[in-house]
ChimeraX commands (.cxc) that place a marker at each C-alpha (Angstrom):
marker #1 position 175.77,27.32,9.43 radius 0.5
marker #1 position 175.93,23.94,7.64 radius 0.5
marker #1 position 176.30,20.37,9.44 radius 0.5
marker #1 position 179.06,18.63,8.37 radius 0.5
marker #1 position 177.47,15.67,9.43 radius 0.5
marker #1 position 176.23,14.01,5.77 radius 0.5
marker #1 position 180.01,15.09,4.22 radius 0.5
marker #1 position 181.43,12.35,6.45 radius 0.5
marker #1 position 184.38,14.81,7.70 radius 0.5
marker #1 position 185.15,16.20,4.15 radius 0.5
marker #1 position 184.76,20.03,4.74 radius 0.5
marker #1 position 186.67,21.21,2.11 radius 0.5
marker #1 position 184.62,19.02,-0.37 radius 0.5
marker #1 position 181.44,19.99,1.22 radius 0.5
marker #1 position 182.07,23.65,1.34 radius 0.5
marker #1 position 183.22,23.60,-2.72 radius 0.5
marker #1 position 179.84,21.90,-3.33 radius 0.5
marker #1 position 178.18,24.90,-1.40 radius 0.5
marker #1 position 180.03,27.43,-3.65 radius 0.5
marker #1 position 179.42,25.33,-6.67 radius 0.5
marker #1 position 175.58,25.50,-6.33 radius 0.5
marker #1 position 175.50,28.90,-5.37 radius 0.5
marker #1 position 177.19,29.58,-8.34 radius 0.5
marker #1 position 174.76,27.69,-10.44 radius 0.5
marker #1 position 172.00,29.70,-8.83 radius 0.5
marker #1 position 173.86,33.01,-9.53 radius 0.5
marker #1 position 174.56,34.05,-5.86 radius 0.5
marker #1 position 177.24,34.77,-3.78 radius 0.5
marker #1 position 178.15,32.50,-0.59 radius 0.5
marker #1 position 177.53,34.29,2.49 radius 0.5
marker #1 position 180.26,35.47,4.65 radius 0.5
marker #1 position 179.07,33.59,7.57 radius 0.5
marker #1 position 178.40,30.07,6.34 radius 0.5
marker #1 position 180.51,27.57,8.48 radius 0.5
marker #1 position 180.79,23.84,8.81 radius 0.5
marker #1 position 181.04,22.50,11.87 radius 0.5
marker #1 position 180.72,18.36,12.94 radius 0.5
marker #1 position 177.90,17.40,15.35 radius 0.5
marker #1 position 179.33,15.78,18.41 radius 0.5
marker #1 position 176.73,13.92,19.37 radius 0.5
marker #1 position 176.17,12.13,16.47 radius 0.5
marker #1 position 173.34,10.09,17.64 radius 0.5
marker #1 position 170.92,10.68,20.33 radius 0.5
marker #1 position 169.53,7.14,21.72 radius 0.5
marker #1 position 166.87,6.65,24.41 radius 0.5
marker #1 position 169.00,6.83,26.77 radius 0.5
marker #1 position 171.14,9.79,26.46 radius 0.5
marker #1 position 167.69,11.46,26.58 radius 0.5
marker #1 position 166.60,9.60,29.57 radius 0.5
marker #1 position 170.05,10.86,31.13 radius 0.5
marker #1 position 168.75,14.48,30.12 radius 0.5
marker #1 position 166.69,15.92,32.63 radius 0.5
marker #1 position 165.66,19.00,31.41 radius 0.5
marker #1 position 164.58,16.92,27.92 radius 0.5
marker #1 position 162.47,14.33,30.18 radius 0.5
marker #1 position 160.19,17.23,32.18 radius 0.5
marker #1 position 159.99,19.17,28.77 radius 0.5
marker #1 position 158.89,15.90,27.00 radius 0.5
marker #1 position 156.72,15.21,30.05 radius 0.5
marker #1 position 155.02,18.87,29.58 radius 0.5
marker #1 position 154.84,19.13,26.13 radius 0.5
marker #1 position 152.52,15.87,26.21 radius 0.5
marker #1 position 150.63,17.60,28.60 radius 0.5
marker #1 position 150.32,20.61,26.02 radius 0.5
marker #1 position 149.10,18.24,23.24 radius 0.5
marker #1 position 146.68,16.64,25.13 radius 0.5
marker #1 position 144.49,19.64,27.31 radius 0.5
marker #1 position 145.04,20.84,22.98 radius 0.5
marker #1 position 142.94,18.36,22.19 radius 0.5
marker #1 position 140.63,17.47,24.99 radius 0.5
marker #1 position 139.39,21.27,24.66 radius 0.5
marker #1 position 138.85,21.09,21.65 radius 0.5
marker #1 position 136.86,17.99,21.66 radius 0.5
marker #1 position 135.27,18.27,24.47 radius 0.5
marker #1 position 133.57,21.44,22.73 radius 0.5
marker #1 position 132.91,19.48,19.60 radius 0.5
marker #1 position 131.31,16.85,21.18 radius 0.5
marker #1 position 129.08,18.62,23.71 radius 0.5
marker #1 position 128.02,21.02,21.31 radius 0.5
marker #1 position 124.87,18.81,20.73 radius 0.5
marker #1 position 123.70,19.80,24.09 radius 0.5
marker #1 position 123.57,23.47,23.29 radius 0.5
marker #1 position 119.91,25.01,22.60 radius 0.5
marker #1 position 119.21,25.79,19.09 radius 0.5
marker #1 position 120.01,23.77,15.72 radius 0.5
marker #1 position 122.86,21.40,15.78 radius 0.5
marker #1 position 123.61,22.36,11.94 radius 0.5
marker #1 position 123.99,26.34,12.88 radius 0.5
marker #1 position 125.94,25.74,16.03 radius 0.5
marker #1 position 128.58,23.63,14.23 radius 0.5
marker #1 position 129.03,25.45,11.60 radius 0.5
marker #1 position 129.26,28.60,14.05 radius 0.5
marker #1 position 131.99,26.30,16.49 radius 0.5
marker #1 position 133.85,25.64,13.08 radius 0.5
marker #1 position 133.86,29.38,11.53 radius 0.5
marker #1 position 135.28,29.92,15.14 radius 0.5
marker #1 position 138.33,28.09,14.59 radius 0.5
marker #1 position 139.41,30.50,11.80 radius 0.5
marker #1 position 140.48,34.31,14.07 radius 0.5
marker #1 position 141.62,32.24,16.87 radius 0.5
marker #1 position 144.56,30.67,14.52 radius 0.5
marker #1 position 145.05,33.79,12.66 radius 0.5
marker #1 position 145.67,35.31,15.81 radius 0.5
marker #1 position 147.62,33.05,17.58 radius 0.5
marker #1 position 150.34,33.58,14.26 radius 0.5
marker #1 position 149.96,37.13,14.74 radius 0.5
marker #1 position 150.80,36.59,18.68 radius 0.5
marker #1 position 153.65,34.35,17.96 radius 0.5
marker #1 position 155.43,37.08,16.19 radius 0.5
marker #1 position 154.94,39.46,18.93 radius 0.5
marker #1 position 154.93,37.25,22.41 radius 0.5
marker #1 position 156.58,34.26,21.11 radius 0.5
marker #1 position 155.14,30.67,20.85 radius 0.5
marker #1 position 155.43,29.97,24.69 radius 0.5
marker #1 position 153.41,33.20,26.23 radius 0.5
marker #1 position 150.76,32.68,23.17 radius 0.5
marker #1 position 150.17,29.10,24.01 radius 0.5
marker #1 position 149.56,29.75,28.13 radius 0.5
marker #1 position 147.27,32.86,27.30 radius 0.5
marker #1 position 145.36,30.45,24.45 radius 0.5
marker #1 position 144.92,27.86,27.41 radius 0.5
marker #1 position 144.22,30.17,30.16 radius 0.5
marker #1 position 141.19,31.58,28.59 radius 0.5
marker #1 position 140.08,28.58,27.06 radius 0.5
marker #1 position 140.15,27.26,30.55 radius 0.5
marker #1 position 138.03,30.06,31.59 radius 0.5
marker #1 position 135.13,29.92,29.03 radius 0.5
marker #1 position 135.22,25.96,29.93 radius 0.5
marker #1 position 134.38,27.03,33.77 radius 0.5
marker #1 position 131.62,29.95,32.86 radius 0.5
marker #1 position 129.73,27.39,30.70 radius 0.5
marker #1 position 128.87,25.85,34.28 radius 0.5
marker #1 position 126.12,28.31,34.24 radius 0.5
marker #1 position 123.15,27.46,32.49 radius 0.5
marker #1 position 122.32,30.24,30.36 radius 0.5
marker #1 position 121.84,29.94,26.72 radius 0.5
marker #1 position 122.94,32.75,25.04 radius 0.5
marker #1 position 126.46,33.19,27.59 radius 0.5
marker #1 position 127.17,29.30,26.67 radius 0.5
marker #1 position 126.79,29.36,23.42 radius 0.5
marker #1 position 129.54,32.61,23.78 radius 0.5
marker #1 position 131.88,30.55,25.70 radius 0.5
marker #1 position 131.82,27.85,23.36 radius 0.5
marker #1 position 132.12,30.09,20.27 radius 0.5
marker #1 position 135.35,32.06,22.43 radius 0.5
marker #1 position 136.91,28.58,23.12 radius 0.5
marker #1 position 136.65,27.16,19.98 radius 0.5
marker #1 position 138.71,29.80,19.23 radius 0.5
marker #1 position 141.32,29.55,22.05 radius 0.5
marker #1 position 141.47,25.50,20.92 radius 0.5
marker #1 position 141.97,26.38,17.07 radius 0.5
marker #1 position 145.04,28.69,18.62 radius 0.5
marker #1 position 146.35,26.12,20.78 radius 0.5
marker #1 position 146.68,23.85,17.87 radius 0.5
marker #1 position 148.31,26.33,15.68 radius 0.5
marker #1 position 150.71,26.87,18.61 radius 0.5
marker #1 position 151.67,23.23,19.86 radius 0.5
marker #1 position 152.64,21.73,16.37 radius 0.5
marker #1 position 154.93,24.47,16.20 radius 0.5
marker #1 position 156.17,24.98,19.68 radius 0.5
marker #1 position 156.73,21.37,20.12 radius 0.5
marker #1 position 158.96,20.76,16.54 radius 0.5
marker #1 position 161.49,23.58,17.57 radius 0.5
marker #1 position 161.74,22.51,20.94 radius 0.5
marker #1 position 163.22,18.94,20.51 radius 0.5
marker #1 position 166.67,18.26,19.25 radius 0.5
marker #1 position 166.48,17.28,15.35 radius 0.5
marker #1 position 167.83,13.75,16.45 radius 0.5
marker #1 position 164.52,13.17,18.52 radius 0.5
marker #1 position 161.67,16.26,16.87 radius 0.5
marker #1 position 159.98,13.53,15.20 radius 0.5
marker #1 position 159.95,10.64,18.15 radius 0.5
marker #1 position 159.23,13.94,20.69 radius 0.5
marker #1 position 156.18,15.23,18.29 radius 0.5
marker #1 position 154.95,12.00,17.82 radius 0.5
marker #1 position 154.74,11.20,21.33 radius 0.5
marker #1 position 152.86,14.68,21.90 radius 0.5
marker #1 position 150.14,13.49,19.10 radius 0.5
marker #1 position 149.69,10.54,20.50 radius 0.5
marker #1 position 148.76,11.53,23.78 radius 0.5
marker #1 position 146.23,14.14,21.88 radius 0.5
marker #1 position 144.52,11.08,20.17 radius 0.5
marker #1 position 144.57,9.58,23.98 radius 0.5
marker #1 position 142.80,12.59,25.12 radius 0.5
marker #1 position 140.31,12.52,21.78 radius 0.5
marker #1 position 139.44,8.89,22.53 radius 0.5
marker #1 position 137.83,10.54,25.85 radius 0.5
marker #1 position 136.16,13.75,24.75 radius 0.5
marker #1 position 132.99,11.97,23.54 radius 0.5
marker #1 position 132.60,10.52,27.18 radius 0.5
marker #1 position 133.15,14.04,28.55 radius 0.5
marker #1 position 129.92,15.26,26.41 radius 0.5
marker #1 position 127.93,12.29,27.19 radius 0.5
marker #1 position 128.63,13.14,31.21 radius 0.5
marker #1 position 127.16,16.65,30.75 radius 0.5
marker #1 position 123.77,15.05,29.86 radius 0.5
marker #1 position 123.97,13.94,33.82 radius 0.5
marker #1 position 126.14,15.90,35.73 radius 0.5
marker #1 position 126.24,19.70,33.67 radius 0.5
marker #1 position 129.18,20.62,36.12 radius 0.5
marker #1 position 131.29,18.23,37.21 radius 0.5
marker #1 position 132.69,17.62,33.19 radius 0.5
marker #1 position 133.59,21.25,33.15 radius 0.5
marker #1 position 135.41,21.87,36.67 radius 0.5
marker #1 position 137.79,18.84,35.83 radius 0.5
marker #1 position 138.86,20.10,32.21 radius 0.5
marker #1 position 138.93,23.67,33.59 radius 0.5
marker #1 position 140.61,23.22,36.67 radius 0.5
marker #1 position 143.08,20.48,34.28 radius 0.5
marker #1 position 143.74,23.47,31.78 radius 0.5
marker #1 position 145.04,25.75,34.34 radius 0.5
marker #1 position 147.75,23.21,36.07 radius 0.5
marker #1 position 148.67,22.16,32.43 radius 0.5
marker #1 position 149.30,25.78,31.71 radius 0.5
marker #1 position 151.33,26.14,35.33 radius 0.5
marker #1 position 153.70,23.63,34.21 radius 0.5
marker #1 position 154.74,25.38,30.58 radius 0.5
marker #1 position 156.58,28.23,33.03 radius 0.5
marker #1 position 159.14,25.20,33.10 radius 0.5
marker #1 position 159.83,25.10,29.37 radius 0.5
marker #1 position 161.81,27.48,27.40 radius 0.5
marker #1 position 161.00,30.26,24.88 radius 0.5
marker #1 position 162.08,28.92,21.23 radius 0.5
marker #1 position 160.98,32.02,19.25 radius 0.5
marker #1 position 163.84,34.06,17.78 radius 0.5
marker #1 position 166.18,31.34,18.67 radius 0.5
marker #1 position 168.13,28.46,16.15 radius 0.5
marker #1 position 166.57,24.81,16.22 radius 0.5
marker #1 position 169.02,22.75,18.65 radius 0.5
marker #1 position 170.97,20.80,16.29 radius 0.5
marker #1 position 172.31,18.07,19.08 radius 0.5
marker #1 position 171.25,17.55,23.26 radius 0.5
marker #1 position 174.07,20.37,24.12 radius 0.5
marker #1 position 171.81,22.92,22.16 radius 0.5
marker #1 position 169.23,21.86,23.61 radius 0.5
marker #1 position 169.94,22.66,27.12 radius 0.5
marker #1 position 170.93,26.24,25.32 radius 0.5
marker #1 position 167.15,27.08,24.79 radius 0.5
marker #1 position 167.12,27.70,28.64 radius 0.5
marker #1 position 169.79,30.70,28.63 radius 0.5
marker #1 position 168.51,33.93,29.33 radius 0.5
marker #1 position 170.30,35.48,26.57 radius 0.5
marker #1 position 168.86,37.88,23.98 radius 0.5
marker #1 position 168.03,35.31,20.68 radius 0.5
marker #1 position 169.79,35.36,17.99 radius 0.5
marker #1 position 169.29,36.98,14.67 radius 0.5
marker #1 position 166.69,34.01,13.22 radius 0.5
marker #1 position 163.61,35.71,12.53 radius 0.5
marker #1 position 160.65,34.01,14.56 radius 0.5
marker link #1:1,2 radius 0.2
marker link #1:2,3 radius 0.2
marker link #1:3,4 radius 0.2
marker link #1:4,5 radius 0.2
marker link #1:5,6 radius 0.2
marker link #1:6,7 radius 0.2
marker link #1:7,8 radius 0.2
marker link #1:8,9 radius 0.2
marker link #1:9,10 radius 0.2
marker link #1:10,11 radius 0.2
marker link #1:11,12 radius 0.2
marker link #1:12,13 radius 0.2
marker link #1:13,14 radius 0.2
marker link #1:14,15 radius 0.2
marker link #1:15,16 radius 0.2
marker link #1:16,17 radius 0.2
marker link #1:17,18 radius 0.2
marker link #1:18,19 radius 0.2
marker link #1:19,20 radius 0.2
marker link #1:20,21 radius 0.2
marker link #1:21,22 radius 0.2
marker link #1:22,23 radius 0.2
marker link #1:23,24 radius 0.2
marker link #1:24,25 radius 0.2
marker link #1:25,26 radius 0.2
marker link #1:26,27 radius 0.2
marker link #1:27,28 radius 0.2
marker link #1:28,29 radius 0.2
marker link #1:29,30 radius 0.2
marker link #1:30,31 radius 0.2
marker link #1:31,32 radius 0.2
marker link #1:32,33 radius 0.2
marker link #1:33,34 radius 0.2
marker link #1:34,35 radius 0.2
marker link #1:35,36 radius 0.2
marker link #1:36,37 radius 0.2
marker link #1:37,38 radius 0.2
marker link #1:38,39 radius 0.2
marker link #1:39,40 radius 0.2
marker link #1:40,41 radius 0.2
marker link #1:41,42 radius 0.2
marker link #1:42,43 radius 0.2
marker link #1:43,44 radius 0.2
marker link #1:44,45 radius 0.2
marker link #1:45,46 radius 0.2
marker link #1:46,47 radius 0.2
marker link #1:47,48 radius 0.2
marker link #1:48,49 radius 0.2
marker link #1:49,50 radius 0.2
marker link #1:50,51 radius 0.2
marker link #1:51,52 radius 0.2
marker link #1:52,53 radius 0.2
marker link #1:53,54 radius 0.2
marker link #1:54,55 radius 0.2
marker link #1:55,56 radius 0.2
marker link #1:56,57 radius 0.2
marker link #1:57,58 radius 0.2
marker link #1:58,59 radius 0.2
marker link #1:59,60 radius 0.2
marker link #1:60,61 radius 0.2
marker link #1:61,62 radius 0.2
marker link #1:62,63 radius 0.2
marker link #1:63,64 radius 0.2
marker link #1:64,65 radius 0.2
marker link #1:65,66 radius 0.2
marker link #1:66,67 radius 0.2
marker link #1:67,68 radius 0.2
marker link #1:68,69 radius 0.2
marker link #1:69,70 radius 0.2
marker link #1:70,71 radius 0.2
marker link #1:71,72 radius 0.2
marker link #1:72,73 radius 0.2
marker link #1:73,74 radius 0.2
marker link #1:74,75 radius 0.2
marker link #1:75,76 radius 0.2
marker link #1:76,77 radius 0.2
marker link #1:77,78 radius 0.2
marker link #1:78,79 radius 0.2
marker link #1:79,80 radius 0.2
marker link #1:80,81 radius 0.2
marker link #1:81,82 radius 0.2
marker link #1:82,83 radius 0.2
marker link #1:83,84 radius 0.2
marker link #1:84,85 radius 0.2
marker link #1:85,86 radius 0.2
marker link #1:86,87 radius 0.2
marker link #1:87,88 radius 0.2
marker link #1:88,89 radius 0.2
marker link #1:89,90 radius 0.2
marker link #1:90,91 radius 0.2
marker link #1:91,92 radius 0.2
marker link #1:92,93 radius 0.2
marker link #1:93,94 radius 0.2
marker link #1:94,95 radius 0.2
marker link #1:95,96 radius 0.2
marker link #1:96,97 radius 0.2
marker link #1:97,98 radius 0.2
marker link #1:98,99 radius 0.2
marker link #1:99,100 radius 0.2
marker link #1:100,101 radius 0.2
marker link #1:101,102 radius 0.2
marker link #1:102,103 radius 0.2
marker link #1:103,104 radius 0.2
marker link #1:104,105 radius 0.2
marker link #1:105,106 radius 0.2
marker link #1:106,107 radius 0.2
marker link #1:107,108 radius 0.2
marker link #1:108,109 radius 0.2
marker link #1:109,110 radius 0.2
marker link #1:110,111 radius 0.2
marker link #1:111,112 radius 0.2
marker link #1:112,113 radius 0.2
marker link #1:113,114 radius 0.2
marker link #1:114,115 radius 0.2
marker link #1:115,116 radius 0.2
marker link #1:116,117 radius 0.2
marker link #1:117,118 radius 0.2
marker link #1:118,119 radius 0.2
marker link #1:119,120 radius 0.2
marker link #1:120,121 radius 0.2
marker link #1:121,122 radius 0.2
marker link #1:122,123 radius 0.2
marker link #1:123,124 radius 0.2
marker link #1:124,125 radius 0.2
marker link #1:125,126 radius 0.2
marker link #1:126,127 radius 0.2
marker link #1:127,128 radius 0.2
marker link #1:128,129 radius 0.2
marker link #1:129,130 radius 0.2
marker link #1:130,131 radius 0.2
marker link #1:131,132 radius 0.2
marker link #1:132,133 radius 0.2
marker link #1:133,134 radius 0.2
marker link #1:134,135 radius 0.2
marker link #1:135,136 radius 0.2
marker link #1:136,137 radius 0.2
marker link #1:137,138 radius 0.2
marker link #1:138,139 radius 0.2
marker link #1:139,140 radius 0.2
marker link #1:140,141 radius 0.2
marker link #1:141,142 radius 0.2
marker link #1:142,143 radius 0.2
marker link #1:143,144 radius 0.2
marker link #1:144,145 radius 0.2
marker link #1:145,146 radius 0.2
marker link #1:146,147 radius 0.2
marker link #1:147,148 radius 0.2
marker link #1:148,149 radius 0.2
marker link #1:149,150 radius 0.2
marker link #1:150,151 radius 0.2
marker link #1:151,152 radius 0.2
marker link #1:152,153 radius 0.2
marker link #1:153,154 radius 0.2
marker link #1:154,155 radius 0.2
marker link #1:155,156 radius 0.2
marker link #1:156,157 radius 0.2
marker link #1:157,158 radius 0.2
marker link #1:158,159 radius 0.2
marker link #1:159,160 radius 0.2
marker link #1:160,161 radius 0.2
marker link #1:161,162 radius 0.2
marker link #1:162,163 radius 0.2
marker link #1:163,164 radius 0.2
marker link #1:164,165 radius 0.2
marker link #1:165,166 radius 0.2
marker link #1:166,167 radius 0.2
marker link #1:167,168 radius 0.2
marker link #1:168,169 radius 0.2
marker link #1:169,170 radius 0.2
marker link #1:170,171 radius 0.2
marker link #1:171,172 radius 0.2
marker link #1:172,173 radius 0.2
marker link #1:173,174 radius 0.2
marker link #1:174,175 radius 0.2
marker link #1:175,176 radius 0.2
marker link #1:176,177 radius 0.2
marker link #1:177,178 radius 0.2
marker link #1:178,179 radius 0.2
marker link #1:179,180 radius 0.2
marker link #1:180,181 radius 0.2
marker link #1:181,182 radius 0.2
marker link #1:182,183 radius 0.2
marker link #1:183,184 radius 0.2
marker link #1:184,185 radius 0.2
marker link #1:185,186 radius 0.2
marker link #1:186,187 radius 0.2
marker link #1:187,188 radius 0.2
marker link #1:188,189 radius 0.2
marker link #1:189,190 radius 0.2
marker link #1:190,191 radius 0.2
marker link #1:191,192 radius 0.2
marker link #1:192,193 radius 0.2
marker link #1:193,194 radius 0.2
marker link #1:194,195 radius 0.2
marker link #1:195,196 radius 0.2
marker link #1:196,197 radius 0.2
marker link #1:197,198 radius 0.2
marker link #1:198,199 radius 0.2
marker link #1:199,200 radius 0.2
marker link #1:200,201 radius 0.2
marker link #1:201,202 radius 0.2
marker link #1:202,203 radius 0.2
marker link #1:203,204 radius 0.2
marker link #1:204,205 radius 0.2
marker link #1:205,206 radius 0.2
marker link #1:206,207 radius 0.2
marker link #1:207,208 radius 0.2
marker link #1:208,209 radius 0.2
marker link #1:209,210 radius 0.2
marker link #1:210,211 radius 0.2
marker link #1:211,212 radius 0.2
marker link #1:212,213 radius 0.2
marker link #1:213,214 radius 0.2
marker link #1:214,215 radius 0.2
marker link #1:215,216 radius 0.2
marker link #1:216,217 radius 0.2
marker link #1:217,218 radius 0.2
marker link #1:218,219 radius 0.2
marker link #1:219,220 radius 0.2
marker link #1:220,221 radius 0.2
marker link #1:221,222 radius 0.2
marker link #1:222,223 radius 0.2
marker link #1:223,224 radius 0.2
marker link #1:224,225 radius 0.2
marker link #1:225,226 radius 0.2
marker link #1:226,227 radius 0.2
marker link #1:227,228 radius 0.2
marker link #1:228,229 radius 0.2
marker link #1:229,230 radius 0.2
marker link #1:230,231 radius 0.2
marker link #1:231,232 radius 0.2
marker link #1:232,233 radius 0.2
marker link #1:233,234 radius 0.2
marker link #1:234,235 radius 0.2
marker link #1:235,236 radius 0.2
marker link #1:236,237 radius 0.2
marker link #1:237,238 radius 0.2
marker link #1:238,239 radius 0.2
marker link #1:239,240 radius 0.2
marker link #1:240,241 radius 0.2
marker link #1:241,242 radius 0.2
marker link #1:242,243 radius 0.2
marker link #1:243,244 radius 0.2
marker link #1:244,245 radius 0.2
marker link #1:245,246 radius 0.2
marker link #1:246,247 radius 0.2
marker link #1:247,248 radius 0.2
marker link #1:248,249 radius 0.2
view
């Protein structure tokens, strides 16, 4: 399927370009390659603000991206107050990073991007709450597991959050999403400094945090399997339970 919306209306031109370049590349043109013209040929601030559905998911997604990256932070940062050599547990927090985003791939294919990214959270939440206890060896686990989890929620939000937004608005809706990540960045370091004082309190907030955040992504829809909305009308599409369509994930 091929938008018509560059070819300024000219179909018939457009598809003989098609067939010309497949020709030049020694192929045949599909059977099922259509033009059709976007309707909504623009998508302004306001026809998103008249979208509900786009204003909770937009809400929620920035939500996503930043418990992303206050996780993963927050583990960065307070990894100075673990015992042992700074050098060996960085290098162990970083080496961490690596399964968890090879696995959240492998997940993706098999769960799909929403069900990986509330599992990622879930249990990163988790090892966030057990580090409470004071005990060396079972923080420095919990660290090392949700270093993990955080190097899968990254892998999962740039992804999730591109094929969720209308190609009018992925960039403006991703770029929002960052943006709120850098927000939550900008606090991390304070959230490792407060451990030096009060070794709970830091933890029950971003813990407790990761599970609501995780609550709300029930709201959102499932995008693996399915076509990147085109216009607002697809969009709204992503939340039919149909079966998806034929796109690989």
């Amino acid at each position: 399927v091929v938008s018509t919306q560059s070819t300024g209306g000219q179909e018939k031109r457009a598809m003989a370009l098609l067939e010309k370049v497949a020709e030049q590349n020694k192929h045949e043109m599909p059977p099922n390659c259509q033009l059709y013209e976007e309707i909504d040929q623009s998508a302004s601030l306001v026809d998103v603000m008249k979208n509900p559905r786009l204003v909770i998911c937009g809400l929620i997604n920035m939500g996503g991206w930043f418990m992303t990256s206050l996780v993963y932070y927050m583990l960065w940062f307070s990894a100075k107050n673990l015992a042992g050599s700074i050098y060996v547990n960085a290098a162990v927090l970083g080496a961490a990073e690596l399964p968890g985003r090879v696995a959240a791939f492998l997940f993706m294919e098999k769960v799909g991007r929403k069900a990986t990214f509330m599992l990622s959270l879930s249990f990163a939440s988790i090892c966030v709450l057990i580090s409470i206890y004071d005990n060396t060896t079972s923080r420095k686990v919990m660290y090392g597991f949700g270093k993990a989890l955080a190097g899968a929620l990254w892998a999962v939000i740039y992804l999730y959050s591109s094929e969720m937004y209308p190609t009018k608005i992925r960039n403006l809706g991703s770029g929002i999403g960052s943006a709120s990540a850098r927000i939550a960045a900008l606090i991390a370091p304070f959230i490792g400094d407060a451990l030096v004082t009060s070794p709970i309190i830091p933890y029950v907030v971003v813990g407790v945090a990761g599970f609501l955040c995780t609550a709300t992504f029930f709201y959102v829809p499932e995008t693996g399997g399915k076509d990147l909305p085109q216009t607002l009308a697809e969009f709204d599409k992503l939340f039919d339970k149909k079966p998806p369509s034929d796109v690989k994930a």
